[in-house]
C-alpha positions as CSV (number, residue, x, y, z in Angstrom):
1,X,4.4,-2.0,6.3
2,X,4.7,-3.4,3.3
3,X,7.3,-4.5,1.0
4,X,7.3,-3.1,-2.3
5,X,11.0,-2.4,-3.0
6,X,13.6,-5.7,-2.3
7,X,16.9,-4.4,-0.8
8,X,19.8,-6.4,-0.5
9,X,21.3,-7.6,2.1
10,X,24.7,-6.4,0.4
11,X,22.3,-3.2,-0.4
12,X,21.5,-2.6,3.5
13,X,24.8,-3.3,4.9
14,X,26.5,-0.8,2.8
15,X,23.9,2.1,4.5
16,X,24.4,0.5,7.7
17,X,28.2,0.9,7.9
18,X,28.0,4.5,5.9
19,X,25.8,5.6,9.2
20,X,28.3,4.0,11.7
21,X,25.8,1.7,13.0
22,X,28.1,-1.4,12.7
23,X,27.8,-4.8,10.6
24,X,24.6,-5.6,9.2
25,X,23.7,-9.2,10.9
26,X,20.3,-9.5,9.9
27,X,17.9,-8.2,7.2
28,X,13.4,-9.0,7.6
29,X,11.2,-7.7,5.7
30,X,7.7,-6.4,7.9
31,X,4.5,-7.5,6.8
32,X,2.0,-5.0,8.5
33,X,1.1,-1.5,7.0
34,X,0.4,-0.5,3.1
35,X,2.9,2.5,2.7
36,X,6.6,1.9,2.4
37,X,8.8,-0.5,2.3
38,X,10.1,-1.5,5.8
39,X,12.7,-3.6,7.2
40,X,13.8,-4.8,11.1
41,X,18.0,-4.2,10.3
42,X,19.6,-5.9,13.0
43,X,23.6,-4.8,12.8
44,X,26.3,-4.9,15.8
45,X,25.7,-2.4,17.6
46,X,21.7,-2.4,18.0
47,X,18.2,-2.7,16.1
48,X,17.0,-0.7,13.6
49,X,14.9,0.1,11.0
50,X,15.3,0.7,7.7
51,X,12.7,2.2,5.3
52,X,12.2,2.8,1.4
53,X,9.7,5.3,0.8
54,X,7.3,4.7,-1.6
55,X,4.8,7.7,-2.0
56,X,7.1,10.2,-0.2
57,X,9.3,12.5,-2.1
58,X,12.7,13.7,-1.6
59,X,11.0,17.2,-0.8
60,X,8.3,15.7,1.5
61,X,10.3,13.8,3.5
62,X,12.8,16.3,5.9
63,X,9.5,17.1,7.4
64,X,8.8,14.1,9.3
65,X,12.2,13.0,9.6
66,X,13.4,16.3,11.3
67,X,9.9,16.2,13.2
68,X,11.3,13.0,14.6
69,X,14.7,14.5,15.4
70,X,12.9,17.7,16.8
71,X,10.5,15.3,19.5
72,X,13.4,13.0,20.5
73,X,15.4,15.8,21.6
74,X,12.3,17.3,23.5
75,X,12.4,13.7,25.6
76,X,9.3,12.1,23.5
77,X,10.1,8.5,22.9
78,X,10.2,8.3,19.1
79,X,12.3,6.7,16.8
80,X,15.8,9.1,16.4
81,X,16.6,9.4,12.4
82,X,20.4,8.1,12.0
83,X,22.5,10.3,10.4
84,X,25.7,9.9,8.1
85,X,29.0,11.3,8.3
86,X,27.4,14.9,7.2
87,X,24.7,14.9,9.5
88,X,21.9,13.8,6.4
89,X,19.4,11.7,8.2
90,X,17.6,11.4,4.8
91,X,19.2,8.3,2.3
92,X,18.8,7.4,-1.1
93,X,18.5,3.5,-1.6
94,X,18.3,2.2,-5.5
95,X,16.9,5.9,-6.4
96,X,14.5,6.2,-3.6
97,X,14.5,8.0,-0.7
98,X,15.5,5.7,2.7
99,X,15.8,6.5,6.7
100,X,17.3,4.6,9.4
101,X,15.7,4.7,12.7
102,X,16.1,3.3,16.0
103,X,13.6,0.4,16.7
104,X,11.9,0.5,19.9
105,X,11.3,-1.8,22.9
106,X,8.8,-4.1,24.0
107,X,5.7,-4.4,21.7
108,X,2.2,-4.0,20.8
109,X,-1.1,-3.7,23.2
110,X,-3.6,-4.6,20.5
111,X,-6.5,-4.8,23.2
112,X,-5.3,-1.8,25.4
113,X,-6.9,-0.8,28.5
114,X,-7.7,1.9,30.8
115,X,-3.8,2.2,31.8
116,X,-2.8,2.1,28.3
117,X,-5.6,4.1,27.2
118,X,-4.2,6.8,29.5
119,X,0.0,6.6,29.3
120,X,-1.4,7.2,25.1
121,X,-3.3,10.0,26.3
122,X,-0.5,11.9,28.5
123,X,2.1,11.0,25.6
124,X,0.2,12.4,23.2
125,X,-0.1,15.7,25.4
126,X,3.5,16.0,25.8
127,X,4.3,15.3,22.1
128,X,2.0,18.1,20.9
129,X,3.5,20.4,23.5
130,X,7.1,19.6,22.5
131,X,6.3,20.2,19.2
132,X,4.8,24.1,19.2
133,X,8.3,25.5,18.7
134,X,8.9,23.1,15.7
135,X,9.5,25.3,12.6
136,X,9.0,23.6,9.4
137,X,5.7,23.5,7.7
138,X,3.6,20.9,5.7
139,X,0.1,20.8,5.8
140,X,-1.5,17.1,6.4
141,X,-1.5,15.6,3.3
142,X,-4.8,13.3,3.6
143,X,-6.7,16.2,4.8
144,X,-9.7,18.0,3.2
145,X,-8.0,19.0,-0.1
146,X,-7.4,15.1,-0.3
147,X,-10.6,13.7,0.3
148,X,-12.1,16.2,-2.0
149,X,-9.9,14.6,-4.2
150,X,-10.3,11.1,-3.7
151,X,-14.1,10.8,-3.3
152,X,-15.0,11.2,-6.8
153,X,-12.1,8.1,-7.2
154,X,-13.3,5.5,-4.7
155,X,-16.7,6.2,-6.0
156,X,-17.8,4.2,-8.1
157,X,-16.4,1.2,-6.7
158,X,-19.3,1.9,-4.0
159,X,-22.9,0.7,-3.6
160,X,-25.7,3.5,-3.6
161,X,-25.8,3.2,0.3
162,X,-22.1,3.9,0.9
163,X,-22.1,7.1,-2.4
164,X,-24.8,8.6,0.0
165,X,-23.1,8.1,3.3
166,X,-19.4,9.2,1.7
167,X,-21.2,12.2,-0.3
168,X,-23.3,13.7,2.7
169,X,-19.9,13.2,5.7
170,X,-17.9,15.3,3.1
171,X,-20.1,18.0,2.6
172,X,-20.7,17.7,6.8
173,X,-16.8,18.0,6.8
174,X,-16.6,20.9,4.5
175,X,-19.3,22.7,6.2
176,X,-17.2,22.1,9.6
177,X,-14.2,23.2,8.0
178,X,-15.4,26.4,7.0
179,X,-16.8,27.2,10.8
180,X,-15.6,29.7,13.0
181,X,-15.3,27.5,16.0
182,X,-13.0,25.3,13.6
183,X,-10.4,28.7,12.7
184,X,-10.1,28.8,16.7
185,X,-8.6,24.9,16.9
186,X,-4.8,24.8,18.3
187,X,-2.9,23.6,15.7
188,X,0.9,22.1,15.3
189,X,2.6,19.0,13.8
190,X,0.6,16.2,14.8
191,X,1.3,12.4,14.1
192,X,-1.8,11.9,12.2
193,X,-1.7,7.7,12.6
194,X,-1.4,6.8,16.1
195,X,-3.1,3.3,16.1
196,X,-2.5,1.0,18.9
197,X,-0.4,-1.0,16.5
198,X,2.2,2.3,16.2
199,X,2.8,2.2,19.7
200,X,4.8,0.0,22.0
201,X,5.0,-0.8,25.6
202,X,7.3,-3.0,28.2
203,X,6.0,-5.5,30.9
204,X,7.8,-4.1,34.1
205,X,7.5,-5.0,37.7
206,X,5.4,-1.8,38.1
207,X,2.9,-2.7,34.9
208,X,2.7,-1.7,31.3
209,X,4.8,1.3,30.4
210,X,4.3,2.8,27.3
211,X,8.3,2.6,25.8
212,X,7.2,4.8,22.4
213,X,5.2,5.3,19.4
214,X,6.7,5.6,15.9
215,X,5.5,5.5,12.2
216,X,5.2,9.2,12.0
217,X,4.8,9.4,8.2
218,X,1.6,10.8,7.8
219,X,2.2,13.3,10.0
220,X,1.1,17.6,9.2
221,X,0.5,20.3,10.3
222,X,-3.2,20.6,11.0
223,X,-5.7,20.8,14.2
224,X,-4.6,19.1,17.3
225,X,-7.7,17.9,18.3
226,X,-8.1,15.4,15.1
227,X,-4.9,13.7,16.6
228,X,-6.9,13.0,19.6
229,X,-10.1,12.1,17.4
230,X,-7.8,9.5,15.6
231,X,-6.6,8.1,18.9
232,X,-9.6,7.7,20.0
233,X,-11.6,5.7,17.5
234,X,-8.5,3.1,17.5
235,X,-7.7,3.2,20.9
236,X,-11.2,3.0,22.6
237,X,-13.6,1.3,20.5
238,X,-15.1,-2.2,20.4
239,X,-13.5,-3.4,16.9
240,X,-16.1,-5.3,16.2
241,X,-19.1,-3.1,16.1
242,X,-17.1,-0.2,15.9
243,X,-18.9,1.2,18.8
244,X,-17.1,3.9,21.5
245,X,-16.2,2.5,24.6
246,X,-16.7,5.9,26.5
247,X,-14.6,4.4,29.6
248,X,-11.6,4.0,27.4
249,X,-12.5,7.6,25.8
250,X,-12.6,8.9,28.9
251,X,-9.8,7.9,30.7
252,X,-7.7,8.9,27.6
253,X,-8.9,12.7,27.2
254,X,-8.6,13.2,30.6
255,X,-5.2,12.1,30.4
256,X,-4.4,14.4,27.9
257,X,-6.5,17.4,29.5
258,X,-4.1,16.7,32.5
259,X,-0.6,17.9,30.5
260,X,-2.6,20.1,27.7
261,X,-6.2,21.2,28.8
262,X,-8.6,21.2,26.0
263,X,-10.3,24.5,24.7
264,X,-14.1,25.6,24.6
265,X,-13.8,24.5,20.9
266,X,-12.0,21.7,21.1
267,X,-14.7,20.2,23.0
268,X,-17.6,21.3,21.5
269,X,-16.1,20.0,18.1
270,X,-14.5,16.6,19.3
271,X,-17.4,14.9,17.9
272,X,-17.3,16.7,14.2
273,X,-13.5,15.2,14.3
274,X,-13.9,12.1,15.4
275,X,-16.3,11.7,12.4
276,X,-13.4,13.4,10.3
277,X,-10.8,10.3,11.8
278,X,-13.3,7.8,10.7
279,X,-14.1,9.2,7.2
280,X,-10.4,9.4,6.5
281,X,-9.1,6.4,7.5
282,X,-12.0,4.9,5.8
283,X,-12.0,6.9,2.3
284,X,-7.8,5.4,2.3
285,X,-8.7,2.2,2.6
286,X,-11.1,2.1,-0.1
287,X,-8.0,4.2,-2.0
288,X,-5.7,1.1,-1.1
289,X,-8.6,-1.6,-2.0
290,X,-9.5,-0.4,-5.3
291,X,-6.7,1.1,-6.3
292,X,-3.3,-1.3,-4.9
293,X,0.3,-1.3,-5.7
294,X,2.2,-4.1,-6.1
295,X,4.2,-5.7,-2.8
296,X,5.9,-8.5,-2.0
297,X,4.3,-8.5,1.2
298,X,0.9,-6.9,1.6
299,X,-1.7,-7.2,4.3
300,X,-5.0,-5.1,3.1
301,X,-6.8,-3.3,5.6
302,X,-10.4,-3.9,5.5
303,X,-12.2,-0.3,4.5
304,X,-15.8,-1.7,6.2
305,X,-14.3,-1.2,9.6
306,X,-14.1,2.2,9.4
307,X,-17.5,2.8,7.2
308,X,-18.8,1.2,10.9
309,X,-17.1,3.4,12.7
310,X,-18.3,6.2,10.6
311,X,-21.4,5.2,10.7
312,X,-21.5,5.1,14.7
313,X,-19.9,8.2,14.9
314,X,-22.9,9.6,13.7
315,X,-25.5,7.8,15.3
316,X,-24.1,8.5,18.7
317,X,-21.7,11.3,19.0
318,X,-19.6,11.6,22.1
319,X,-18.6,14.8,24.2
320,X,-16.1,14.3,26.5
């Protein structure tokens, strides 16, 4: 998460005390991510954090935060939205729209295994099942509509190779949108970016334990099943080849099939949508490559990761 607007300590510990969250001790910026501007806010009474949003508008943004609200009441370990004296649990800091959340425990499995592969999965489950009574609606917002969008952007900046591979997986995606099967997905709010690195677990005497998973700003409305496809090509792939690890995969689905069985046509188009997780995540980081803001901090995601993942995803496609 990068750092694009500089708050204040002065700036931060008036928020902190307006929420009743004590005296600001300690402000740090966080390096990782491209969207917002993030801070650890470390005040009497606990850890937070603080973030400036820098795409999100005003009108955008009660989605996710009451999403948040809505799970953490429902028992799902996410970070609970801090509200003022009113009960607003969305801020304004120098003109821009701010949060407070709780910051959670432990940290970060960046080469999970089977175990973690699995408490992921059976989160996952419970999240999308605690959240089929959730109201509000907002469509995801780097869906279709936006990679139809963004193609003709990124374009250019691409080699012949790449325009044919990023030309042919859209129409493929169209096409898959369009289908019959696809009308029949489950849908609900899903969390859209649930990369090993927005999940966290604790070392306990029993092992691992997966203690939450946060970042939910890129979260919609949209099929379940791409939430698992997104998962899936972060979770259980060898990042250096991009390829599937299909004991990882496995272990995860069936952990998720456990709490939330998968349809007919979830199955038969798991494949379809883990080519849609690639293409998306890849298609943003050519967005964020050719096309950057300006931070203070900013760490660049690398856009040929996903063009291999892509690319594998449609050599070998994988059915649970």
């Amino acid at each position: 998460m990068a750092v694009y607007t500089d708050v204040s300590l002065d700036e931060a510990a008036s928020l902190v005390a307006r929420l009743g969250l004590g005296t600001l001790n300690k402000l740090t910026g966080i390096r990782s991510g491209i969207e917002n501007s993030n801070y650890f806010a470390d005040t009497t009474q606990g850890s937070y954090v603080l973030t400036v949003f820098e795409r999100l508008s005003f009108e955008e943004l009660p989605f996710y935060l009451e999403l948040m609200k809505h799970l953490a009441g429902r028992g799902i370990p996410v970070p609970g939205p801090k509200p003022d004296a009113s009960g607003a649990i969305l801020h304004t800091l120098q003109g821009k729209p701010a949060a407070v959340v709780d910051r959670l425990r432990g940290d970060h499995r960046l080469a999970p295994d089977t175990a973690h592969c699995a408490s992921l999965g059976t989160l996952l489950a419970h999240m999308h099942v605690a959240g089929a009574d959730f109201t509000m609606q907002q469509p995801n917002l780097r869906g279709l509509p936006w990679w139809q969008d963004t193609v003709p952007v990124v374009r250019p900046f691409l080699t012949d190779t790449q325009r044919e591979l990023i030309d042919v997986e859209l129409a493929f995606q169209q096409q898959v949108a369009a289908s019959a099967a696809y009308a029949t997905l489950p849908r609900g709010p899903i969390h859209a970016d649930l990369f090993r690195d927005n999940a966290m677990f604790e070392t306990t005497a029993s092992g691992d334990q997966l203690s939450g998973v946060f970042d939910f700003y890129f979260a919609g409305i949209d099929a379940l099943l791409f939430d698992i496809a997104v998962c899936l090509n972060d979770w259980c792939i060898d990042l250096e080849s991009g390829r599937l690890d299909e004991t990882r995969a496995t272990v995860l689905v069936a952990a998720y099939h456990t709490v939330r069985p998968l349809t007919h046509n979830e199955r038969r188009l798991l494949p379809a949508l883990m080519r849609a997780g690639a293409f998306r995540f890849w298609l943003s980081r050519l967005w964020d490559l050719h096309l950057p803001r300006d931070a203070s901090l900013l760490v660049a995601h690398d856009p040929t990761h996903f063009e291999r993942v892509l690319r594998q995803r449609i050599a070998a496609p994988w059915h649970a």
